[in-house]
TIMARMAR-75377 format. One line per 5 residues: number of its first residue (from 1); their letters; for each residue x, y, z of C-alpha. Coordinates in steps of 0.2 Angstrom, whole numbers, plus 5000, padded with zeros to 4 digits. Each point is the difference from the previous one (the first is absolute). Layout:
! TIMARMAR-75377
NUM = A = X Y Z | ... .
END
This chain:
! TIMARMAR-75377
1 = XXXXX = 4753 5000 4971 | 5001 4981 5003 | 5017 4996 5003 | 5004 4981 5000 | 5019 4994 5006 .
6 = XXXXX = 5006 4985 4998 | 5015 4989 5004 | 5004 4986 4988 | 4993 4996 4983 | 4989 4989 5006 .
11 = XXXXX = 4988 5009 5009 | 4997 5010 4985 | 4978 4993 4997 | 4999 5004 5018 | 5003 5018 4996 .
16 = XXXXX = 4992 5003 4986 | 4984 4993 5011 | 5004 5014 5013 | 4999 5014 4986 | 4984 5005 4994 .
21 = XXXXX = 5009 5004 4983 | 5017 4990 4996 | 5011 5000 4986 | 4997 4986 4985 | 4999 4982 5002 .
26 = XXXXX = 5009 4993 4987 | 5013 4988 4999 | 5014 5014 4992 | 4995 5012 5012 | 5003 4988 5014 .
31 = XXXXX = 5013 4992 4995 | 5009 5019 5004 | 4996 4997 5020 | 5015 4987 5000 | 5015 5002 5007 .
36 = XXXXX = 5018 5003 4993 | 4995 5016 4986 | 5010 5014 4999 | 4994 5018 5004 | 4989 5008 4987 .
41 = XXXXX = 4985 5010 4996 | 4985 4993 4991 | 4983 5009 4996 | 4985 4993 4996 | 4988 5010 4995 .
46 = XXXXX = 4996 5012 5015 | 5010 4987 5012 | 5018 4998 5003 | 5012 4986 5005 | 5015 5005 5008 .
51 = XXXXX = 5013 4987 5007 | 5015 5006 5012 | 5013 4992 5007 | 5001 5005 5020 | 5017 5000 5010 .
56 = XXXXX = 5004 5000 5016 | 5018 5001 5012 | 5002 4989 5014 | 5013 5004 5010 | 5001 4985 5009 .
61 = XXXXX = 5005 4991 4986 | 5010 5014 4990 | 4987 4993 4984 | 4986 5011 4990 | 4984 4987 4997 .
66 = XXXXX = 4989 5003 4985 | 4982 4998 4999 | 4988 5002 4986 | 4984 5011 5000 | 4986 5001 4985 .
71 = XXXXX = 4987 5012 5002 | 4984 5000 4989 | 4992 5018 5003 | 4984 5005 4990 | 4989 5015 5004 .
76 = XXXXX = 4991 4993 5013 | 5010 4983 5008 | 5017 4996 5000 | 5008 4983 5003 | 5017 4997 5007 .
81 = XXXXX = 5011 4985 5004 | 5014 4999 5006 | 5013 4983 4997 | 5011 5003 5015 | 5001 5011 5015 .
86 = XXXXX = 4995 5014 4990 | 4998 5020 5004 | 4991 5006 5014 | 4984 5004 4989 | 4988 5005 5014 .
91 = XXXXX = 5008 5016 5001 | 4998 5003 4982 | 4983 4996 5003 | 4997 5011 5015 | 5008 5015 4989 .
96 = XXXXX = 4987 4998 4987 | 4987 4999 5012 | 5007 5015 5010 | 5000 5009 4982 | 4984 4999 4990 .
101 = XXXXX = 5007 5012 4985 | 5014 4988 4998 | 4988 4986 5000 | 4988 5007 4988 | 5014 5004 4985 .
106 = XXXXX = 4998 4981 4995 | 5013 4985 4998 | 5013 5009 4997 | 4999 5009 5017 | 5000 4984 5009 .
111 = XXXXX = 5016 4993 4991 | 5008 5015 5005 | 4996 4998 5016 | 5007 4981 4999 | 5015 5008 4989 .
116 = XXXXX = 5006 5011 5013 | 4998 4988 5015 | 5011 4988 4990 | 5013 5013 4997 | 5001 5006 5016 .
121 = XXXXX = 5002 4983 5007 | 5015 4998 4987 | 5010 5015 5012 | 5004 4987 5013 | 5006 4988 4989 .
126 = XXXXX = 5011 5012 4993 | 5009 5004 5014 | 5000 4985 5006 | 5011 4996 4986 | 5011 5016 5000 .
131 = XXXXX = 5006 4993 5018 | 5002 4982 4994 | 5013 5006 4987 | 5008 5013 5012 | 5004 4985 5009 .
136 = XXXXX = 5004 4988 4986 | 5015 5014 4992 | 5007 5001 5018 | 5003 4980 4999 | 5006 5000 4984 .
141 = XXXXX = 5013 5015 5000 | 5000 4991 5020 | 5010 4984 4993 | 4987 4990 5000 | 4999 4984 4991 .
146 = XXXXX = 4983 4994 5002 | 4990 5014 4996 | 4998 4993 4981 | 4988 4992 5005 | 4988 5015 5008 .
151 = XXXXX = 5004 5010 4988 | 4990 4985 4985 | 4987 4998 5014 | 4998 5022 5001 | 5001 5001 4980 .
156 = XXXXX = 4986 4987 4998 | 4988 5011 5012 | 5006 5014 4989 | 4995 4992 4984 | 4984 4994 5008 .
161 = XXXXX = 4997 5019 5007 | 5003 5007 4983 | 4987 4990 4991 | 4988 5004 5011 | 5002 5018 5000 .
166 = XXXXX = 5006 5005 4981 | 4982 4996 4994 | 4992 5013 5009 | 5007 5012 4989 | 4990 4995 4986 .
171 = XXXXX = 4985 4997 5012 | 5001 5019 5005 | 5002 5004 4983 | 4983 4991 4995 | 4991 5008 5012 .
176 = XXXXX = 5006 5017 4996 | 4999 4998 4983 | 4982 4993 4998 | 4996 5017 5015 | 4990 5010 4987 .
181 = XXXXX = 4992 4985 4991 | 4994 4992 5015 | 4994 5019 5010 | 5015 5000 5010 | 4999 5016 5008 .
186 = XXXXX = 5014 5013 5005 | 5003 4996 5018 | 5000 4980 4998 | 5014 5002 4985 | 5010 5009 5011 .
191 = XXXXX = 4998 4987 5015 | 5006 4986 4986 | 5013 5011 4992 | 5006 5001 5020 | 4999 4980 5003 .
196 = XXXXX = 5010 4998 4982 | 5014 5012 5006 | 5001 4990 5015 | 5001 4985 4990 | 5014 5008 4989 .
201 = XXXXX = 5009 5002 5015 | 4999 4983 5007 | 5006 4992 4982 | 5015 5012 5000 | 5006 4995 5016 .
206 = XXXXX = 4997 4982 4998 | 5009 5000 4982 | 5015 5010 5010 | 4999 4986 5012 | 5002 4987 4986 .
211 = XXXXX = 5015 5009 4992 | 5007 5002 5017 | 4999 4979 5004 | 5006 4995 4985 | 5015 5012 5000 .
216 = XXXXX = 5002 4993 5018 | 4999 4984 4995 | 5015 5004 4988 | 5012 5008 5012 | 4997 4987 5012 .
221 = XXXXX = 5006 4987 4989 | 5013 5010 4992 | 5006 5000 5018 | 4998 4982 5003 | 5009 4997 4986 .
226 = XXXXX = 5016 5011 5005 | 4999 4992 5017 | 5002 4984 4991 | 5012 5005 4989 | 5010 5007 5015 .
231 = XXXXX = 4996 4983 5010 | 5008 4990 4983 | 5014 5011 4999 | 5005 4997 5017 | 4997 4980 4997 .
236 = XXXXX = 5012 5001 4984 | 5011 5009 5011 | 5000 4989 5011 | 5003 4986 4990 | 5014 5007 4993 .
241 = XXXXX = 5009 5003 5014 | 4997 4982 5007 | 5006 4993 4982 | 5016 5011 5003 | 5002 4994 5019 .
246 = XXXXX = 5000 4982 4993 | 5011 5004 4985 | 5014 5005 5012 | 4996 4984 5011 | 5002 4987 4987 .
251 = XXXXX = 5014 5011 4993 | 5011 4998 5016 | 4993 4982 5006 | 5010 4996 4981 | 5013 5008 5007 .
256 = XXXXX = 5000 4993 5015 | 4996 4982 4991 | 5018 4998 4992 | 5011 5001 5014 | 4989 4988 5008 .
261 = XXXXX = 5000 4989 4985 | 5018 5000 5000 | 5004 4997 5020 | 4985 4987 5000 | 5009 4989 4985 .
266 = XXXXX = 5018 5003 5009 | 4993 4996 5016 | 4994 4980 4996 | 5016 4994 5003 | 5001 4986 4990 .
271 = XXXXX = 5017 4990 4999 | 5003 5003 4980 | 4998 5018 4999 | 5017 5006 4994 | 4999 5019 5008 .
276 = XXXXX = 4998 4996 5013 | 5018 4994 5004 | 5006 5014 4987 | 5009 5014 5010 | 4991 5014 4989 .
281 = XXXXX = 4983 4992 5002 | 4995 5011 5012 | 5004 5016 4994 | 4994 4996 4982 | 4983 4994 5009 .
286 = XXXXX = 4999 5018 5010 | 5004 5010 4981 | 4986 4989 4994 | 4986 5005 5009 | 5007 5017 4999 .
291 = XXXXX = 5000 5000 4984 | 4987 4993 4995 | 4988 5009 5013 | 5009 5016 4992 | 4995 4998 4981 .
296 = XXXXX = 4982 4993 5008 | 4999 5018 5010 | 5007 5009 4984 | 4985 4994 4989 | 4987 5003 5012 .
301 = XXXXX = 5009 5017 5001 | 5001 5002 4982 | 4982 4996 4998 | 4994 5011 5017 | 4994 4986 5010 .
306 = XX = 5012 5006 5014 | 4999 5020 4997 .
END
């Protein structure tokens, strides 16, 4: 089998030159080598086109990267090319070398072979994943307010994760539905029926993970929010009790005010001020400010300024 990989749309006359039979020229059929497509399964006569979306962990970074990889496979040549740092496809290749049998049961062999390498590389990525949101729920039951934002950037890898593995359930599904059509035998069925349970998997721990995010996502700001409200609570509290602090300070600097009125006027000592030679005048001057500073207290009392 010729066996032409590729990196890059571009490079895509270079391989059909290194094949002795390649897939067809056209323009529609080329225009499928570009970039950007979501995974499918397309047959053309005794040909198939399958496009995948690859994912890998790196733990440096805490982020999954996403490559894309189209695979043109015919009975004897297939042509893969990879946008992206793709899957490790010499192995794939080495196991069909290694496994003639497999080789010989046509296409269909061959993208289970790219199938199950995908899916397998999806394993890390799971886990990888799984610990990133172990460590998210700890920050946000851990009080911490800027872990929105890692949970948004966590939920977009989801999203992106899911896309790329929920269409291989429909991919498996082609396969093993077009099994007796095509000559599928027995033993290859059961290798694709294995490579779509392991896809199963994969989707129903990524949509848990999705669930999981968004109800995170939830409590964290359902959190946030009651700290703000406590944190506003304590402000209006606050605020009250400063408003009450001043009310009882203007309340007795009025009080304090009229007898300090009244002993400023009585203190000018000007000639023509008939109290002053008046042998009551001082008394009646005390009982005014205590009067006065008496009915001022009595109305704050009254209207609990001075409780």
């Amino acid at each position: 089998m010729n066996w032409a990989a590729l990196r890059g749309s571009g490079s895509i006359d270079r391989g059909r030159t290194s094949l002795r039979r390649s897939p067809p020229s056209s323009t529609s059929t080329r225009l499928r080598w570009r970039a950007h497509q979501r995974p499918k399964l397309e047959r053309y006569g005794d040909t198939l086109l399958l496009v995948l979306r690859a994912a890998r962990y790196i733990d440096a970074e805490e982020t999954v990267e996403f490559s894309e990889l189209h695979v043109f496979a015919g009975e004897d040549f297939m042509l893969t090319v990879r946008h992206g740092e793709g899957p490790d496809l010499g192995r794939v290749r080495r196991r069909m070398e290694s496994e003639p049998e497999l080789l010989r049961r046509g296409p269909e062999a061959i993208m289970y072979a790219i199938l199950d390498r995908v899916v397998d590389d999806y394993g890390p990525v799971v886990r990888g994943l799984e610990n990133d949101i172990d460590e998210i729920e700890t920050e946000v039951f851990g009080g911490n307010a800027g872990v929105t934002r890692r949970i948004y950037e966590l939920l977009r890898e989801v999203i992106e994760f899911q896309r790329a593995t929920r269409p291989l359930l429909a991919i498996t599904a082609s396969l093993l539905s077009g099994a007796d059509r095509h000559g599928v035998d027995d033993e290859l069925e059961q290798y694709l029926r294995d490579v779509q349970d392991h896809a199963i998997e994969v989707v129903d721990r990524v949509e848990g993970f999705r669930d999981l995010l968004q109800n995170m996502l939830n409590v964290h700001l359902a959190i946030v929010g009651l700290q703000q409200n406590i944190e506003v609570k304590a402000l209006t509290e606050a605020s009250i009790d400063q408003n009450e602090e001043v009310k009882r300070i203007s309340a007795w600097a009025a009080i304090i005010f009229a007898p300090s009125l009244i002993g400023t006027i009585y203190g000018m000592n000007f000639d023509h001020m008939p109290e002053l030679h008046w042998a009551l005048g001082y008394p009646f001057a005390l009982f005014l400010m205590v009067a006065i500073s008496a009915a001022i207290w009595a109305i704050f009392r009254h209207k609990g300024w001075l409780s």
